[in-house]
C-alpha positions, 0 to 999 in steps of 0.5 A: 265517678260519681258517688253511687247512694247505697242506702238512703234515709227511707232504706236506712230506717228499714234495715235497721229494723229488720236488723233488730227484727232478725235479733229478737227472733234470736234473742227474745227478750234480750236477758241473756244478752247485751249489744257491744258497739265498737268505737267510734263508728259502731257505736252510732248503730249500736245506739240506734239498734238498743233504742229501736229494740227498746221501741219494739219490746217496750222495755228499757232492759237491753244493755249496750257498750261502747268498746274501744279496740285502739290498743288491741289492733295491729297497726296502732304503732304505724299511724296515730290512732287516737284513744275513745272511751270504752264503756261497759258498765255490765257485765258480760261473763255468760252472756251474749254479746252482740259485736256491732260495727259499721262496716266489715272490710278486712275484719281487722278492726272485729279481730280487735274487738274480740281480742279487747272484749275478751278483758271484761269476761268470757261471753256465752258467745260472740256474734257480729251484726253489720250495716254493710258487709263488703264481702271481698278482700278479707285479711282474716276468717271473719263473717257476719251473722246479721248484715244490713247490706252486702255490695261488692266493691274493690279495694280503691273504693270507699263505704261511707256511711254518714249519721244523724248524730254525727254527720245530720243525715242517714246515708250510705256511699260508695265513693272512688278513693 
């Protein structure tokens, strides 16, 4: 089958900024909260969605780390995971932390995250944003506050989401495994 385009570059800039219109309608300023991407690929839109806000409220105050979770998920020991760095350099005790990652599947690696951001502090409250939500085959409760687009789509297909920074281009893909 041939690859179904799910975003393009035209959407792809609109969500995001409908992603950071939905976060200021909740978190103002942002002085009480900070953005959390989780490597290697959330925090290409944590990035994107620090710089976008920053554009938006004209400050450079909003706060974004990159968290790697290798070590908290629970596969580590069955296939090789290479490390990332994890870059916090704030603090997050007492505040809202905004969890960003590309896609939400199972919900494994977000059970990851919250189990590895637990080191740095106990955060007011913990909410995840998403570019796409794939709905089906949880393996844990977990659900999304903030998503880019949701599709429905089954267990031998494959969401990929390709960036500028890494890739040279904006693009969203549903693909046959």
């Amino acid at each position: 089958m041939k690859p179904k385009i799910l975003l393009d570059k035209k959407k792809f800039d609109v969500t995001i900024k409908r992603l950071c219109c939905q976060l200021i309608e909740v978190h103002n300023d942002f002085s009480k909260s900070v953005i959390i991407g989780l490597q290697p690929r959330g925090i290409f839109l944590a990035k994107r969605i620090q710089k976008e806000l920053q554009s938006i409220l004209k400050t450079k105050n909003i706060k974004c780390g990159e968290l790697d979770i290798t070590f908290y998920r629970d596969d580590f020991r069955k296939k090789e995971l290479i490390p990332n760095r994890t870059n916090i350099d704030f603090i997050i005790e007492d505040k809202n932390v905004i969890l960003i990652d590309d896609v939400l599947f199972t919900g494994r690696t977000i059970r990851a995250g919250l189990d590895a951001i637990q080191a740095f502090g106990r955060p007011n409250d913990v909410e995840l944003l998403v570019l796409v939500d794939r709905r089906l085959f949880r393996h844990v409760p977990i659900q999304a506050k903030y998503i880019g687009i949701t599709i429905d789509s089954i267990a031998t297909q494959n969401v990929r989401v390709e960036w500028k920074e890494s890739e040279g281009i904006d693009k969203i893909t549903l693909l046959d495994k």
